[in-house]
C-alpha positions in Angstrom: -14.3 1.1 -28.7 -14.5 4.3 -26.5 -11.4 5.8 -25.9 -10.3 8.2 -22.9 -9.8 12.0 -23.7 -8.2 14.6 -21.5 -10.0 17.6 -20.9 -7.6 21.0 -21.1 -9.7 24.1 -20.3 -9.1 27.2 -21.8 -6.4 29.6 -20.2 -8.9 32.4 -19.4 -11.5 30.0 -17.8 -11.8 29.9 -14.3 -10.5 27.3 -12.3 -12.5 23.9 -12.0 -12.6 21.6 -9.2 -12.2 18.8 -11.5 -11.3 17.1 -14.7 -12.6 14.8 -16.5 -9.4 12.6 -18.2 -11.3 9.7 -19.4 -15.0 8.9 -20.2 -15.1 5.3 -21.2 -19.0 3.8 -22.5 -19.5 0.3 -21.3 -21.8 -2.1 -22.7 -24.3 -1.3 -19.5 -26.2 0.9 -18.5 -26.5 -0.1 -14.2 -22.6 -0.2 -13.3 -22.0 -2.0 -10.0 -19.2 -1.0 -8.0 -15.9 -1.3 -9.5 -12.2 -3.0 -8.8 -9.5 -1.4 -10.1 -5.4 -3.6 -9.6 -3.6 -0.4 -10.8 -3.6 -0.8 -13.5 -6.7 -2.2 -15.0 -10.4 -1.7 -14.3 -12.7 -4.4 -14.1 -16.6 -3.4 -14.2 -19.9 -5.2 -14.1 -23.7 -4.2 -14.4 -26.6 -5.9 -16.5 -25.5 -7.0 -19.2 -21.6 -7.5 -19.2 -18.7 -8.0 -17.8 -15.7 -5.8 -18.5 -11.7 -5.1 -18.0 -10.3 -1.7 -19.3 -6.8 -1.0 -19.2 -6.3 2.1 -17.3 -4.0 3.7 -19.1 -4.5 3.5 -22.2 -8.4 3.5 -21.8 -8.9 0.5 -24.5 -10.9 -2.1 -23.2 -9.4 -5.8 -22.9 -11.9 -7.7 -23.1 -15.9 -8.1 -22.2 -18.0 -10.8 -21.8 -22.0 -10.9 -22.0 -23.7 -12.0 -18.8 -26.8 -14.3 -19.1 -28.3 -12.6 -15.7 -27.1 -9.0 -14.1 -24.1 -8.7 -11.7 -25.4 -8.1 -8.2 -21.8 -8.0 -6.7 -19.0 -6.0 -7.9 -15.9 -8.0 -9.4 -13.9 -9.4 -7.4 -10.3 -10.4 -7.5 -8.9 -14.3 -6.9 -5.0 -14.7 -7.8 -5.1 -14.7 -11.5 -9.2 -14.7 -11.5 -11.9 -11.7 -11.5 -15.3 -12.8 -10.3 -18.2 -11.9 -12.0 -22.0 -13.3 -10.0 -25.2 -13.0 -8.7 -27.2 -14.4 -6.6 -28.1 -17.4 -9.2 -24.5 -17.8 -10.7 -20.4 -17.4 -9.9 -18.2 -17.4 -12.9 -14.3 -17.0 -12.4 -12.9 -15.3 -15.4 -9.2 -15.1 -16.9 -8.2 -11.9 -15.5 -5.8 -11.0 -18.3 -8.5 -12.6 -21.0 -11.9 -12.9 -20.0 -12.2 -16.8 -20.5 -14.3 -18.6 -18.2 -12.1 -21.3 -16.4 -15.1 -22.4 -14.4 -18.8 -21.4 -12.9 -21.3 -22.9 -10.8 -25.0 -22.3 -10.9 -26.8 -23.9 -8.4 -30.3 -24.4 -7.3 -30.1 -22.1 -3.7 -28.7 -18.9 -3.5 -25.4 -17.0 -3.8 -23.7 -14.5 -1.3 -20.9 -12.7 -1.5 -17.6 -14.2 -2.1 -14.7 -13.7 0.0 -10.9 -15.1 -1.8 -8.3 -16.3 1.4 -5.2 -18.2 0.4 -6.5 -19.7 -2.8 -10.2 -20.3 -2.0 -13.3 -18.9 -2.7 -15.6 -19.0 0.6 -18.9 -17.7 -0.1 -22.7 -18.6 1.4 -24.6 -21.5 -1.4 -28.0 -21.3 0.0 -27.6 -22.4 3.8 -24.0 -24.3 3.3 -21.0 -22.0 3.7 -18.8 -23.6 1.3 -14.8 -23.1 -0.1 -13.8 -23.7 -3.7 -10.3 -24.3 -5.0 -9.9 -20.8 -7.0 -7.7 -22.7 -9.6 -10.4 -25.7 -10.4 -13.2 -24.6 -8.9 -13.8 -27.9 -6.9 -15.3 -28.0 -3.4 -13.2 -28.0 -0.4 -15.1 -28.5 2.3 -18.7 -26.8 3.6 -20.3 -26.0 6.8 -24.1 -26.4 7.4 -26.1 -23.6 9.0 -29.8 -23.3 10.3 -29.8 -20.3 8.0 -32.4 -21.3 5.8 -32.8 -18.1 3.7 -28.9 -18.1 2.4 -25.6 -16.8 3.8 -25.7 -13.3 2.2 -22.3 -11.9 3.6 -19.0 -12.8 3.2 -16.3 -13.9 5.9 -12.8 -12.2 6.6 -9.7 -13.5 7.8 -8.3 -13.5 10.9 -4.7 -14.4 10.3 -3.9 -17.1 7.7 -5.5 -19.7 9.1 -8.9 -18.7 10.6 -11.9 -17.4 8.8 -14.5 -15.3 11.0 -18.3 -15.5 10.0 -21.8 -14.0 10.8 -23.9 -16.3 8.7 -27.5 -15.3 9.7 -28.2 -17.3 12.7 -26.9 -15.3 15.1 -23.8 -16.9 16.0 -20.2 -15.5 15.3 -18.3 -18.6 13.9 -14.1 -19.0 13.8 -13.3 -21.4 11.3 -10.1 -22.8 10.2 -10.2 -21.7 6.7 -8.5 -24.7 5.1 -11.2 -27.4 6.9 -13.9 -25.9 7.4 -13.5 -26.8 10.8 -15.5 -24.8 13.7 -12.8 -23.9 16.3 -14.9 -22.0 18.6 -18.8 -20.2 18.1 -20.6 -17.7 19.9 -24.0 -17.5 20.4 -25.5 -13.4 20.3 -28.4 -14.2 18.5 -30.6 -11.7 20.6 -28.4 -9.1 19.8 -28.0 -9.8 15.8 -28.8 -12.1 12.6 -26.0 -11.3 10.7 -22.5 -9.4 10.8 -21.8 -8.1 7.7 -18.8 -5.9 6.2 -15.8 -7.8 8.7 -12.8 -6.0 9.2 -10.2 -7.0 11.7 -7.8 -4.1 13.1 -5.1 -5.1 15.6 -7.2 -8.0 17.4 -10.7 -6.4 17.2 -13.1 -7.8 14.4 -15.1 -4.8 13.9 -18.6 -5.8 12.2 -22.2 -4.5 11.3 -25.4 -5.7 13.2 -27.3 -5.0 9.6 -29.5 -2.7 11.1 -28.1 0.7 13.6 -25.1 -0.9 15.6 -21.4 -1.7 15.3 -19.9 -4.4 17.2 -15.9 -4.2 18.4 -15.5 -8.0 19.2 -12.0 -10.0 20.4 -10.9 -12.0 16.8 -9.5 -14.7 19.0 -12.4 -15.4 21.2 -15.7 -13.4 19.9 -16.3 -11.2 23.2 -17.4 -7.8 23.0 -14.5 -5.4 23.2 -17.3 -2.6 22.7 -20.2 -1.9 21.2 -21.8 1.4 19.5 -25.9 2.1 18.9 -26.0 4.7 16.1 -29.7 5.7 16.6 -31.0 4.6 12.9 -30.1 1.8 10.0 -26.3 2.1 9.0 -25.6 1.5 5.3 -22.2 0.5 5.6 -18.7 1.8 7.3 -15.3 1.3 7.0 -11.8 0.9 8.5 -9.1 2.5 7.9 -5.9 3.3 9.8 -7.2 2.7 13.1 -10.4 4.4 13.1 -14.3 2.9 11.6 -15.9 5.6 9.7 -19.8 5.6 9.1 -22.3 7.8 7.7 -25.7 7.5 10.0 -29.3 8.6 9.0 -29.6 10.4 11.9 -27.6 13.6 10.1 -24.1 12.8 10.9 -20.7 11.3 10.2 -18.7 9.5 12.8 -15.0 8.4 13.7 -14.4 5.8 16.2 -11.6 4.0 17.5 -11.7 0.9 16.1 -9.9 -0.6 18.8 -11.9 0.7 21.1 -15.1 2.1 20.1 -14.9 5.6 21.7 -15.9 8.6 19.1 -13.3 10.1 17.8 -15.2 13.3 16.2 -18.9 13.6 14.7 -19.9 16.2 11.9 -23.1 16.9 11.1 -24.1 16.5 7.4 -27.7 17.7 8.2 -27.4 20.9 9.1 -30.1 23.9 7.9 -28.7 26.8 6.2 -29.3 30.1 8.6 -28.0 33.6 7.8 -25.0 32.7 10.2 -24.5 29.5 8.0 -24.1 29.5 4.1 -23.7 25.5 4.4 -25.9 23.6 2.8 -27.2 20.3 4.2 -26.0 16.6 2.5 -28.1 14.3 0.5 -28.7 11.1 1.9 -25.4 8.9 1.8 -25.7 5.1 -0.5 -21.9 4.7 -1.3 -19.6 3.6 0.7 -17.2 5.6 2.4 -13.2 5.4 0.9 -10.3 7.0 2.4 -6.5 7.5 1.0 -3.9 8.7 3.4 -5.4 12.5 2.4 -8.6 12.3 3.3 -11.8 10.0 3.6 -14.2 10.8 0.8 -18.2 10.4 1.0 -20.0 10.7 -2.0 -24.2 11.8 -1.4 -26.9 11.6 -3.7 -26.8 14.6 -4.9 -23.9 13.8 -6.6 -21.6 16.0 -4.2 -18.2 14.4 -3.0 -17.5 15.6 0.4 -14.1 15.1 1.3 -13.1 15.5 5.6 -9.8 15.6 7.7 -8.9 12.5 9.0 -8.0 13.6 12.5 -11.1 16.1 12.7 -13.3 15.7 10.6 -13.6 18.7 9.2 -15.2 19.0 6.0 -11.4 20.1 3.4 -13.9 20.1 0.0 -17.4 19.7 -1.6 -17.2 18.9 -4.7 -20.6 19.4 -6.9 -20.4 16.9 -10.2 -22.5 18.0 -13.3 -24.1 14.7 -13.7 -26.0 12.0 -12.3 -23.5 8.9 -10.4 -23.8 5.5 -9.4 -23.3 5.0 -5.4 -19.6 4.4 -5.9 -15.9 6.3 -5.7 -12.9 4.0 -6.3 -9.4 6.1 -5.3 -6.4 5.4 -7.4 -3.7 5.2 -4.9 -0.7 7.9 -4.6 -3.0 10.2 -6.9 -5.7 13.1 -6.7 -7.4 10.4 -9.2 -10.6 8.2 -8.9 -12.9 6.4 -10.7 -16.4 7.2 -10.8 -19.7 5.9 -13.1 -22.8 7.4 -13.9 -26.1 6.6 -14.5 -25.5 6.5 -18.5 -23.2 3.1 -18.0 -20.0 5.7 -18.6 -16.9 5.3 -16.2 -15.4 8.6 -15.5 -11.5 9.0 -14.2 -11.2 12.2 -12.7 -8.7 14.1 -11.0 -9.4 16.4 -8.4 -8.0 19.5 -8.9 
């Protein structure tokens, strides 16, 4: 069992922008995104899934996968989530023990846990499971006859908001099931994807190079925002959606209202004026902590930017290859990173 180390340099060497304080080998070599409570980490790839207390760096507990994770874990009450798009098992968070699974004949989306369900799409039937037993609650038929890929969000307590793939944005009560009101934009998208809600405004992904600002209680369009090329993903936090675009920059906008808040360019040549170099191409998602927002390219250099401006603060060069992923520990200069050996890395930035 690997254990973490800390990593001390030498008084006389110079100043690094990072340590290493834990390298922990998993049982896989492909990591998939991973959830961290605090105080544990929970991890999956190809062949397990795992839970590592953090603090100690001993794992808790593992447990071998018959098929690949294609999600990361996700948390449900006293449950982690471990599936693909063939299988869902719900796992004992503090053990590992399987308290239920399904495996069923159509395809799996991504699960979404509200209130003590599981929502997630089984081939074209959006359908709730009680997280404790794993029974059906209710489901909702679509004309979406390839699967419902993404997962909803909640607006409030009671209503769920979904872009299922037919081109309608649906508001459901999330303990029926129950359509309360739909809207029909199917020239416009298939499906929404990554739903966050921000003061009123459900701001969602078209999948392929626009961000809609819609009205959570009604579906109209507050705004809307055409980035030029296919957006990977974004992300809200603290008022503002952040999103790296193939077109060579990084945005801010309101999330309330769409208007740009700043735009760097990540693109840029190097001339004799300018020593910068230009990114990589951008696969992970973007995370922010209430220092900065942090965007990690594939050239395994961690660009963190100003909030407000959006000016670039640090680039940080890592000495090995990563997986798309940075997960922040909160209150710290501390994140969680994997690379392409199966190894997670806590680091601290210096």
């Amino acid at each position: 069992m690997a254990a973490p180390f800390l990593y001390l340099p030498p008084a006389s060497a110079e100043p690094t922008p990072y340590n290493v304080l834990g390298r922990w080998a998993t049982e896989n070599q492909t990591l998939r995104p991973v959830t961290f409570d605090g105080q544990n980490l929970y991890l999956a790839g190809e062949k397990t899934i795992e839970a590592w207390d953090t603090k100690s760096g001993k794992r808790l507990w593992e447990k071998a996968l018959e098929k690949g994770a294609d999600f990361r874990p996700r948390l449900a009450g006293d449950l982690v989530l471990a599936n693909s798009k063939t299988y869902m098992m719900a796992l004992d968070r503090k053990t590992g023990e399987t308290r239920w699974s399904i495996k069923p004949d159509t395809p799996l989306g991504t699960p979404y846990y509200h209130n003590g369900s599981i929502i997630l799409g089984v081939g074209h039937l959006l359908t709730s499971f009680d997280a404790a037993t794993g029974k059906i609650k209710w489901t909702m038929s679509t004309d979406q006859a390839k699967g419902i890929w993404y997962a909803p969000t909640a607006f409030g307590k009671e209503h769920l908001l979904v872009g299922m793939g037919d081109g309608f944005l649906y508001s459901l009560v999330a303990e029926t099931g129950e359509v309360e009101w739909q809207v029909d934009r199917s020239k416009e998208w298939q499906y929404l994807r990554q739903l966050y809600v921000w003061d009123g405004i459900l701001v969602a992904g078209g999948y392929k190079d626009n961000l809609f600002g819609l009205n959570a209680a009604t579906g109209e369009e507050a705004w809307y925002w055409y980035s030029g090329n296919f957006i990977n993903s974004h992300l809200v936090y603290g008022g503002a959606t952040y999103l790296w675009s193939p077109t060579g920059w990084v945005y801010s906008l309101d999330a309330k209202t769409g208007k740009r808040n700043w735009r760097t360019k990540s693109d840029y040549f190097p001339r004799k004026s300018k020593k910068r170099t230009p990114w990589a191409p951008v696969m992970a998602e973007i995370v922010a902590d209430e220092k900065g927002i942090y965007v990690l390219d594939m050239k395994n250099v961690l660009h963190i930017m100003d909030h407000k401006t959006g000016e670039g603060t640090s680039a940080i060069q890592f000495t090995e290859n990563l997986r798309p992923f940075v997960v922040l520990e909160a209150g710290t200069k501390r994140m969680f990173l994997g690379n392409r050996k199966g190894e997670i890395l806590y680091v601290e930035i210096n």
